[in-house]
MIDOSE-1310 file (N, C-alpha, C; in nm, 2 decimals, decimal comma, always signed):
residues 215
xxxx	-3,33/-8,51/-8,31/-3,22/-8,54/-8,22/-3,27/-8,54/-8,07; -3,25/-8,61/-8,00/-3,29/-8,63/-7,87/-3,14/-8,63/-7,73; -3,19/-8,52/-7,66/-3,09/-8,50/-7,56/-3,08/-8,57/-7,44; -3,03/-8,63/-7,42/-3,07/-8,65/-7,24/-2,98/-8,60/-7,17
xxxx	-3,00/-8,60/-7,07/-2,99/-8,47/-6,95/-2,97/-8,60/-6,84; -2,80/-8,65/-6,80/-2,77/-8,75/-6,73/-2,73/-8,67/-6,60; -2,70/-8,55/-6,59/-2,70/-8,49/-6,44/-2,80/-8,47/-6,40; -2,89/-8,50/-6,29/-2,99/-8,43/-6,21/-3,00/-8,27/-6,13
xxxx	-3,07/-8,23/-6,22/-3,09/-8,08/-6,17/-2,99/-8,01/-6,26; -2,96/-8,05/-6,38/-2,88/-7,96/-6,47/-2,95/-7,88/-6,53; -3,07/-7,89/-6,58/-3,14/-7,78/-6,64/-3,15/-7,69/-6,53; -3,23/-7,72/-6,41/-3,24/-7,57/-6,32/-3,12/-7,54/-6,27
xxxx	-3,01/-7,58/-6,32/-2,90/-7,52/-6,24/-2,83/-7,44/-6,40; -2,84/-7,50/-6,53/-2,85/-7,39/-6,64/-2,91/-7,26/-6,62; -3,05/-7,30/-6,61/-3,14/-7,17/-6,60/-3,08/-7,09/-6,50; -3,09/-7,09/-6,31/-3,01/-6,99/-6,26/-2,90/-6,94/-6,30
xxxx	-2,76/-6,99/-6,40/-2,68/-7,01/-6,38/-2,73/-6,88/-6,47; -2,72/-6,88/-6,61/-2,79/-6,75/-6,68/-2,88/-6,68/-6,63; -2,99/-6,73/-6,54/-3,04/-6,55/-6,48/-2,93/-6,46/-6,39; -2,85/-6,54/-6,32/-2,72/-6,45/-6,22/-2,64/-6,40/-6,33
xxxx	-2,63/-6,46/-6,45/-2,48/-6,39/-6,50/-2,60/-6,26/-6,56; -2,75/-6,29/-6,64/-2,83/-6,17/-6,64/-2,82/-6,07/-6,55; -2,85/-6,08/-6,41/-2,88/-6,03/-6,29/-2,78/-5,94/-6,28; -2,64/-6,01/-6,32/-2,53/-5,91/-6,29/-2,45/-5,81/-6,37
xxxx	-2,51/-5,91/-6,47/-2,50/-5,71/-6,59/-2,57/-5,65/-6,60; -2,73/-5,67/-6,52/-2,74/-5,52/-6,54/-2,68/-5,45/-6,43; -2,75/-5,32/-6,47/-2,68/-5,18/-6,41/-2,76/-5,15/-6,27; -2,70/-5,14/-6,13/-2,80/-5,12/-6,03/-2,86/-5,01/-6,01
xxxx	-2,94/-5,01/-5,89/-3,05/-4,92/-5,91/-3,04/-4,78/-5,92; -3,05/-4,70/-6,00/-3,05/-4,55/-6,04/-2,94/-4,56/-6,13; -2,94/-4,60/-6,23/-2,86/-4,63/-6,36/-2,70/-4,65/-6,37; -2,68/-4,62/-6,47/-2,57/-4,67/-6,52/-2,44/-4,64/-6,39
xxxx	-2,42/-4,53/-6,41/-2,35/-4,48/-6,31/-2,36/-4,45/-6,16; -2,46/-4,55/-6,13/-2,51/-4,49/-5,96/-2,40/-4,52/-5,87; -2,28/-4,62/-5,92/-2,21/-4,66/-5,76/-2,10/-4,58/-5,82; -2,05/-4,46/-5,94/-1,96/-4,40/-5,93/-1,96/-4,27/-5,81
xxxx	-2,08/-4,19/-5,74/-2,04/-4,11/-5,67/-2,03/-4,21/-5,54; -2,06/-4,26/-5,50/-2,00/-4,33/-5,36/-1,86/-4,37/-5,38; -1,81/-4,42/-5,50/-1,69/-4,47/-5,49/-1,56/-4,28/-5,52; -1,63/-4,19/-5,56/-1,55/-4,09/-5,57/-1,58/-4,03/-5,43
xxxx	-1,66/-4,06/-5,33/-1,69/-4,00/-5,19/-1,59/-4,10/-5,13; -1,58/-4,20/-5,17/-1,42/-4,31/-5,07/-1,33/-4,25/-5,08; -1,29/-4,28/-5,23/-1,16/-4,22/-5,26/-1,12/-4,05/-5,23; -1,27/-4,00/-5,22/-1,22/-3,85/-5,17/-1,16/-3,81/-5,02
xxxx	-1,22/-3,95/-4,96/-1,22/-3,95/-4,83/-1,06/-3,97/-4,76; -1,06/-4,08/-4,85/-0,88/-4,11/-4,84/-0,82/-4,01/-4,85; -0,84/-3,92/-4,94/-0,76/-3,88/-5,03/-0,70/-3,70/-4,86; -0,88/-3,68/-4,82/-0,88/-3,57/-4,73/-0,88/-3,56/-4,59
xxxx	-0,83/-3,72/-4,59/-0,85/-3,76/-4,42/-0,67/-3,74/-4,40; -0,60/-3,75/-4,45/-0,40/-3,71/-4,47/-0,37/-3,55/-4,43; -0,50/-3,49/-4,49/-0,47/-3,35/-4,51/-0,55/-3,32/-4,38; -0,68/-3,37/-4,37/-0,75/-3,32/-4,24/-0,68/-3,37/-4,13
xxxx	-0,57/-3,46/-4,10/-0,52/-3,45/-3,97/-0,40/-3,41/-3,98; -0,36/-3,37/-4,10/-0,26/-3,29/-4,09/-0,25/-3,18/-4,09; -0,35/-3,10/-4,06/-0,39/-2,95/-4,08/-0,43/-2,91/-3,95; -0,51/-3,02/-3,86/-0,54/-3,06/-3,69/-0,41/-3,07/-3,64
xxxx	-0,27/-3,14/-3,69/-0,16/-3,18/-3,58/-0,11/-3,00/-3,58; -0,10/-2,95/-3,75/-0,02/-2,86/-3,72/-0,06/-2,74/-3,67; -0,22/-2,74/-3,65/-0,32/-2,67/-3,58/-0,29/-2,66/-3,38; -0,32/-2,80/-3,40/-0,28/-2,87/-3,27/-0,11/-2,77/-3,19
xxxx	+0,00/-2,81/-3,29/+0,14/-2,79/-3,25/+0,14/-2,64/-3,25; +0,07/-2,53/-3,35/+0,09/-2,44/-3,30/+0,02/-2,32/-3,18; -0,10/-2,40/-3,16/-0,13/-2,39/-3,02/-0,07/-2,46/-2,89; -0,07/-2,58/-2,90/+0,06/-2,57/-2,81/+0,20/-2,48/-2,76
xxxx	+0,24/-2,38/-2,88/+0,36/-2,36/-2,92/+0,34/-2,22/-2,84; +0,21/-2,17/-2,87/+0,10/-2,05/-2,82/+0,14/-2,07/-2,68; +0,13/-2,18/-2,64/+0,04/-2,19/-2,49/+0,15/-2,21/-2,38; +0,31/-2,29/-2,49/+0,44/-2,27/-2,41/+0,52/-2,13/-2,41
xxxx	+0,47/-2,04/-2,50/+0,49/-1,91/-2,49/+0,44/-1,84/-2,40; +0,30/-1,86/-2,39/+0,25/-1,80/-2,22/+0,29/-1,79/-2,13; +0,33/-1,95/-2,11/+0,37/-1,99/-2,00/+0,49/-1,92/-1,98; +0,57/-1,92/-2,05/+0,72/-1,87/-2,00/+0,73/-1,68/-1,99
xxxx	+0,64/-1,65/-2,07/+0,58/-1,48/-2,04/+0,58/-1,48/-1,93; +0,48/-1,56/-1,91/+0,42/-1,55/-1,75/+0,47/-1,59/-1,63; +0,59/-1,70/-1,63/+0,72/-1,69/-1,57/+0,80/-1,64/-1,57; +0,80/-1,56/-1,64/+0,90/-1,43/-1,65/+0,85/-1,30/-1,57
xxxx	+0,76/-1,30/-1,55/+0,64/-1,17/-1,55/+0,62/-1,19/-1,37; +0,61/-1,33/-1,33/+0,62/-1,34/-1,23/+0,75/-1,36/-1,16; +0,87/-1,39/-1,20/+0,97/-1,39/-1,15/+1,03/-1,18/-1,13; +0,98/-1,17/-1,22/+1,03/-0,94/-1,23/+0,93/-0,91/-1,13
xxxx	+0,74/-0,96/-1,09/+0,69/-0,91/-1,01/+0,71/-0,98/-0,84; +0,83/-1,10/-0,83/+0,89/-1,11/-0,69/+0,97/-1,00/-0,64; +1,06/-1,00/-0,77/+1,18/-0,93/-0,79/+1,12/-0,71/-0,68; +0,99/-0,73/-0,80/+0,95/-0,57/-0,68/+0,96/-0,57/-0,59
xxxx	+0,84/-0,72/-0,55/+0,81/-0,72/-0,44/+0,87/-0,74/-0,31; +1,01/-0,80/-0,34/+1,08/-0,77/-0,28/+1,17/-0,60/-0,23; +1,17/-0,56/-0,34/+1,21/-0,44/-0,36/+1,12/-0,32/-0,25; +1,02/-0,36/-0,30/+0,91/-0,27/-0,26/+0,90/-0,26/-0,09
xxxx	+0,89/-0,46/-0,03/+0,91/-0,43/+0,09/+1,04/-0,40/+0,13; +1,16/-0,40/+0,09/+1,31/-0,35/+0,14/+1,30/-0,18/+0,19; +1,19/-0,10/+0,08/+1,22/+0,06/+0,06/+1,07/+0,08/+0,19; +0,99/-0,02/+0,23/+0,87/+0,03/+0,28/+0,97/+0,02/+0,43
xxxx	+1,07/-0,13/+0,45/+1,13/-0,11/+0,58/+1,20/-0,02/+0,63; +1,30/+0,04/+0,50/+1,38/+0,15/+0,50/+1,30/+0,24/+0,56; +1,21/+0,32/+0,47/+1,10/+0,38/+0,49/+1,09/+0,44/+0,64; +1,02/+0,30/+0,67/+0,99/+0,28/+0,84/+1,13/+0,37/+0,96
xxxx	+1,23/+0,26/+0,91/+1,36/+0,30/+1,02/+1,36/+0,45/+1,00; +1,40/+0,47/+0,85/+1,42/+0,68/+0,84/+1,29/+0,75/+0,95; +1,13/+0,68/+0,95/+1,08/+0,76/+0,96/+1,13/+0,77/+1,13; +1,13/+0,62/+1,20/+1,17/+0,62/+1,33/+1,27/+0,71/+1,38
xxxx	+1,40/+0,71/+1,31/+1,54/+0,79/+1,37/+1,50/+0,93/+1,30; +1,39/+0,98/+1,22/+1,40/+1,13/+1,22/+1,29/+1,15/+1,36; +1,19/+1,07/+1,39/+1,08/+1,11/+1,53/+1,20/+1,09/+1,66; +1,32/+1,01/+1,67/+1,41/+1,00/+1,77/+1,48/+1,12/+1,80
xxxx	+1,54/+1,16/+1,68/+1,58/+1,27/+1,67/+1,52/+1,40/+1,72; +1,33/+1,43/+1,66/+1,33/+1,54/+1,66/+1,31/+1,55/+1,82; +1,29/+1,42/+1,92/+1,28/+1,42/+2,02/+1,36/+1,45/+2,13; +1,47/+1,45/+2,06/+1,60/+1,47/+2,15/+1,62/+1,56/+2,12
xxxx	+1,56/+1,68/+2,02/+1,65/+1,78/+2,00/+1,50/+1,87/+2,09; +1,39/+1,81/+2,08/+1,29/+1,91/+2,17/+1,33/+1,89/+2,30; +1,40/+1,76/+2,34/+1,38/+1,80/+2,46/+1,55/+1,84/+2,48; +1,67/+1,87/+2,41/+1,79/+1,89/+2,46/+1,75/+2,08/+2,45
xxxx	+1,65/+2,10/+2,41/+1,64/+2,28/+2,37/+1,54/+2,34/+2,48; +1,47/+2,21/+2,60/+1,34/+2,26/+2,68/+1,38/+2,34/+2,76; +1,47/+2,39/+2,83/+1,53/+2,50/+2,90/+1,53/+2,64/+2,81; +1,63/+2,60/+2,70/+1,65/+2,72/+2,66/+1,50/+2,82/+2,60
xxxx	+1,41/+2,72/+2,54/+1,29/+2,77/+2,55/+1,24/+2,83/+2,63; +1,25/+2,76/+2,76/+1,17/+2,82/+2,91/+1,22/+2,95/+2,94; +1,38/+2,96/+2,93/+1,42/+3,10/+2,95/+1,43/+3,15/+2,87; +1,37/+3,18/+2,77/+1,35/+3,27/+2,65/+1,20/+3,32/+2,67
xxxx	+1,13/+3,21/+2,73/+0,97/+3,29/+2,70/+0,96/+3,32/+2,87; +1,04/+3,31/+2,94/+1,00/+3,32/+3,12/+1,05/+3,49/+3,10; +1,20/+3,47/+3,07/+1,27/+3,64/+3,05/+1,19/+3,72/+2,95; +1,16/+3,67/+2,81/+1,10/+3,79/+2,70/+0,94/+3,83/+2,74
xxxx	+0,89/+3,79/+2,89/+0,77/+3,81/+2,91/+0,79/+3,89/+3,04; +0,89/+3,92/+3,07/+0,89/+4,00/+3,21/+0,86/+4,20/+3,16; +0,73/+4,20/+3,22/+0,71/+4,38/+3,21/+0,82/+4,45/+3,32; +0,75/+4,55/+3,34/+0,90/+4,67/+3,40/+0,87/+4,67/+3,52
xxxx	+0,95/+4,68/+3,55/+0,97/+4,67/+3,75/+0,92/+4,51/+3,76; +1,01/+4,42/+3,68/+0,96/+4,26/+3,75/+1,10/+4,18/+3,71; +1,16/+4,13/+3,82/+1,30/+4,07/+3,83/+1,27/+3,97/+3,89; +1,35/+3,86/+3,86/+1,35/+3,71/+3,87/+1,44/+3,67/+3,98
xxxx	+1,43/+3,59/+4,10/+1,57/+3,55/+4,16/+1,58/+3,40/+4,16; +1,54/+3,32/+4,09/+1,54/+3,18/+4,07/+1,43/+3,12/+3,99; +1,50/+3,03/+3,93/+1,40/+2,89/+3,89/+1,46/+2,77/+3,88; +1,34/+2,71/+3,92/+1,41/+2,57/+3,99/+1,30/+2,42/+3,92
xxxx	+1,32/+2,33/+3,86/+1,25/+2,21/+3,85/+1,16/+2,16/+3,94; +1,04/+2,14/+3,90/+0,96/+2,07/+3,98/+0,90/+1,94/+3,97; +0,90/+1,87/+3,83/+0,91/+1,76/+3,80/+0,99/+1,76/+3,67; +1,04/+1,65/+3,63/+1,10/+1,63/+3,53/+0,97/+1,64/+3,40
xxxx	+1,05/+1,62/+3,29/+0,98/+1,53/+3,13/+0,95/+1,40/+3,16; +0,84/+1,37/+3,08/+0,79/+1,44/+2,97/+0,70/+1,56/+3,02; +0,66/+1,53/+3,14/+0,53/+1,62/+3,27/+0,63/+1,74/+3,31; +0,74/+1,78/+3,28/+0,79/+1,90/+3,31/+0,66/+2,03/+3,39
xxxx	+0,75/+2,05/+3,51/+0,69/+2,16/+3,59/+0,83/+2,24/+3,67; +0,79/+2,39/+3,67/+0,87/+2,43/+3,72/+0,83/+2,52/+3,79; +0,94/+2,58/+3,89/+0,88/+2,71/+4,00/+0,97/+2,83/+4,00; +0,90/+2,95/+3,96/+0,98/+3,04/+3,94/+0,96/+3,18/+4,05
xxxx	+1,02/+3,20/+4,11/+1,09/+3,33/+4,22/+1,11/+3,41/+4,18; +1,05/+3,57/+4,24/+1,08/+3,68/+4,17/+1,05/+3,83/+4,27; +1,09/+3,91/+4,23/+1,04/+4,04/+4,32/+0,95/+4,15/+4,21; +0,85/+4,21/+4,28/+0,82/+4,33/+4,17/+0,80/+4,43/+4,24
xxxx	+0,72/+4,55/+4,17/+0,72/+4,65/+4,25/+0,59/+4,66/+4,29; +0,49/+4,60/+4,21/+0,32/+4,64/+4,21/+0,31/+4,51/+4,24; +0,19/+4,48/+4,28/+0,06/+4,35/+4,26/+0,03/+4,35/+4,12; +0,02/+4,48/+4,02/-0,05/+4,47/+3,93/+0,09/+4,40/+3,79
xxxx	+0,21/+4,47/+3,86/+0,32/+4,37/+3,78/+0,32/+4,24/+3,79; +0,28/+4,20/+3,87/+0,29/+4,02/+3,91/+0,16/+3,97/+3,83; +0,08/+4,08/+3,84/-0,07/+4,00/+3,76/-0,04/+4,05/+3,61; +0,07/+4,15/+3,54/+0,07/+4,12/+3,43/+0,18/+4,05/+3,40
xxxx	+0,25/+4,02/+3,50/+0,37/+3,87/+3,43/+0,30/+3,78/+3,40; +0,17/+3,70/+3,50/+0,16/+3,58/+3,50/+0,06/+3,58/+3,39; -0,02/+3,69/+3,34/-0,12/+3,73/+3,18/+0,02/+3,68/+3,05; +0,14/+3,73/+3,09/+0,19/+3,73/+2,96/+0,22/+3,58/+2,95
xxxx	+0,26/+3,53/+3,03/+0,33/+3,37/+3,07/+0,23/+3,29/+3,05; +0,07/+3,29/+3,05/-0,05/+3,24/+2,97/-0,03/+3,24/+2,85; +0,02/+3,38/+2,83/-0,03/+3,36/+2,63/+0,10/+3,34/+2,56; +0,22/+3,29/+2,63/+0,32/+3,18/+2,54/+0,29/+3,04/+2,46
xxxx	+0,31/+3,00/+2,36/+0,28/+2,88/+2,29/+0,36/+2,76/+2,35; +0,47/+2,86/+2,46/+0,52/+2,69/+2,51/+0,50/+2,65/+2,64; +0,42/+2,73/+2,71/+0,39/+2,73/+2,85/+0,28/+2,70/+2,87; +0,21/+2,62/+2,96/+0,11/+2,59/+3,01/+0,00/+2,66/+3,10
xxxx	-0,02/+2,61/+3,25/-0,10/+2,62/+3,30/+0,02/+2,68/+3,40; -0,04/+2,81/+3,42/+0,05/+2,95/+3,52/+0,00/+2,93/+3,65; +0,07/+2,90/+3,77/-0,04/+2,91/+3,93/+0,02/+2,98/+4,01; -0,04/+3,10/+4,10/+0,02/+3,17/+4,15/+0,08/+3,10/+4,30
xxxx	+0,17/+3,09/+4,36/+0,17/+2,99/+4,47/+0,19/+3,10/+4,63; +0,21/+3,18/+4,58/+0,18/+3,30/+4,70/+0,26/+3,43/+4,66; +0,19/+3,53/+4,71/+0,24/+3,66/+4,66/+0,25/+3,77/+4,79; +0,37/+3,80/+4,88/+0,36/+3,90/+4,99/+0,44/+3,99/+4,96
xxxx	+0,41/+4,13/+5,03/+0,46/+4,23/+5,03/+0,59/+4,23/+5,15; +0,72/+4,27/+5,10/+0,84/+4,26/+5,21/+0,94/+4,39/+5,16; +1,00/+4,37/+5,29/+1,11/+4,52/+5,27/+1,25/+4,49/+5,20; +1,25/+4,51/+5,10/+1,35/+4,54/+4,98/+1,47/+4,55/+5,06
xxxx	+1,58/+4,46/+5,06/+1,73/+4,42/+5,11/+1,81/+4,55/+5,15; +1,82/+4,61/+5,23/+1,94/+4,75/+5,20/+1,88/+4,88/+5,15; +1,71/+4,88/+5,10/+1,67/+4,96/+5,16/+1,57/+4,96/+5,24; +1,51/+5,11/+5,24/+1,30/+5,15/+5,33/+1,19/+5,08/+5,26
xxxx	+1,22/+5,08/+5,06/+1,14/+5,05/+5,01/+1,07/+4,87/+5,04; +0,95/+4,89/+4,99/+0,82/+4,78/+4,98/+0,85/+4,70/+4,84; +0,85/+4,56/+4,86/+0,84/+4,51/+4,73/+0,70/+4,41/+4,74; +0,71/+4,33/+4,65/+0,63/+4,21/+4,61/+0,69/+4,09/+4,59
xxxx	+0,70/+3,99/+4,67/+0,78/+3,85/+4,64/+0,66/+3,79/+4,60; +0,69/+3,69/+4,48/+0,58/+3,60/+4,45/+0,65/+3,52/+4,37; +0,58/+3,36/+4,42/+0,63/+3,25/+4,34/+0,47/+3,20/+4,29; +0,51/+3,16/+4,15/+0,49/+3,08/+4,04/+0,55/+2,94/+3,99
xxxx	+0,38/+2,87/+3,96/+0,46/+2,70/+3,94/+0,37/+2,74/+3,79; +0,46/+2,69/+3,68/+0,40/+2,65/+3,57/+0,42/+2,51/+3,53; +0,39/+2,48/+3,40/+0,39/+2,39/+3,33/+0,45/+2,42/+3,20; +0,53/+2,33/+3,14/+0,60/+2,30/+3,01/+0,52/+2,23/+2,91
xxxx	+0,49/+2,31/+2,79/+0,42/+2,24/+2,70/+0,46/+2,33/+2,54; +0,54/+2,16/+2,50/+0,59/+2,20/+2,44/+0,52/+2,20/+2,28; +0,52/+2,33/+2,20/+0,43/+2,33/+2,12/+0,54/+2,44/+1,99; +0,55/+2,37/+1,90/+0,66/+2,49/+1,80/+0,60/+2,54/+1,72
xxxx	+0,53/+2,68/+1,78/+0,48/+2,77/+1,73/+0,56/+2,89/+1,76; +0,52/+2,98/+1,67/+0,58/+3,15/+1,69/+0,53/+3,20/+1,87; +0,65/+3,22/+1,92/+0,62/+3,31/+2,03/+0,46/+3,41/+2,05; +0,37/+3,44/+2,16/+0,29/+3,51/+2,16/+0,26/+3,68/+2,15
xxxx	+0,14/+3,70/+2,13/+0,12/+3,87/+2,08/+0,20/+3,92/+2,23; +0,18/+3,86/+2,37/+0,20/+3,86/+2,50/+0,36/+3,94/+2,52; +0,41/+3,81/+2,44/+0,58/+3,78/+2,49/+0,66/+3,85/+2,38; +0,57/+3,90/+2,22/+0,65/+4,01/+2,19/+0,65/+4,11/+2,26
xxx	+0,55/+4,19/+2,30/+0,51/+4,28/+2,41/+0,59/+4,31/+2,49; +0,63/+4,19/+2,55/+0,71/+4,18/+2,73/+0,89/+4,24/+2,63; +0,94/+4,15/+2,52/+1,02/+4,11/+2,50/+1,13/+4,30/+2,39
């Protein structure tokens, strides 16, 4: 029986035509099953890429959720530390004025009491045979000075007035301003006139060893 073959190129297009469908049954390279783990690595991928950003959003949302919590702590935390701060300067100004009107105060009461001081430590310091016949202002406050007039019987009384009138805590600097001997008013007797300028300094301590002495 004799064939003829009226298409050109039918036999080599037979022959490929069976090596491809050969080609393609077999199995590729690393046998039978080599393209099942890549295709279970896709479908795994699908399967964990749903869950892996959904485990990121809700990762994601509750750090954010974290971070709007701070925030409002910390607005809160700052709003209570105005709140002191306010507070704190209101009691520091308070503070201030009390400390002002108690220093006003203790200043008006030292100086509404500077006399009565003066005559308490001028008289509780007078020894015996020594009498006063004036005192008089010689400058005002806050430099207070005054001059005090007197009769004694000795020189040595006049020099222990003006010892004791040193060792008062509210008296200053004692100056003798002249000291003579004269004849006592209505009688023969001799006295001692002598004036004294001191100084006011005011210091609130306990009276001296001096002025209990005199007193």
């Amino acid at each position: 029986m004799i064939e003829v073959n009226l298409h050109p190129g039918g036999a080599k297009a037979k022959a490929k035509a069976r090596g491809w469908r050969r080609f393609a049954g077999r199995p590729a390279l690393g046998g039978r099953g080599a393209r099942s783990p890549w295709l279970t690595a896709m479908i795994a991928a699908l399967i964990a890429a749903p869950l892996i950003m959904g485990a990121m959003w809700f990762l994601q949302r509750s750090r954010s959720g974290s971070l709007e919590e701070r925030l409002r702590t910390a607005a809160v935390d700052s709003t209570r530390l105005a709140d002191l701060r306010v507070l704190s300067d209101s009691l520091i100004t308070r503070q201030q004025l009390v400390r002002e009107r108690v220093e006003l105060i203790r200043a008006l009461d030292r100086d509404r009491f500077v006399w009565p001081h003066i005559l308490d430590e001028v008289s509780g310091s007078l020894p015996d045979f020594v009498w006063l016949t004036s005192i008089q202002e010689s400058s005002p406050l806050p430099d207070l000075t005054f001059e005090i007039r007197g009769m004694a019987a000795t020189a040595l009384a006049v020099t222990e007035y003006v010892r004791r009138l040193e060792m008062s805590p509210w008296l200053g600097l004692v100056r003798i301003l002249g000291s003579q001997q004269i004849a006592a008013e209505g009688t023969d007797l001799e006295v001692h006139a002598f004036t004294l300028l001191l100084d006011y300094t005011p210091r609130p301590e306990p009276r001296g060893a001096g002025s209990e002495t005199g007193a």
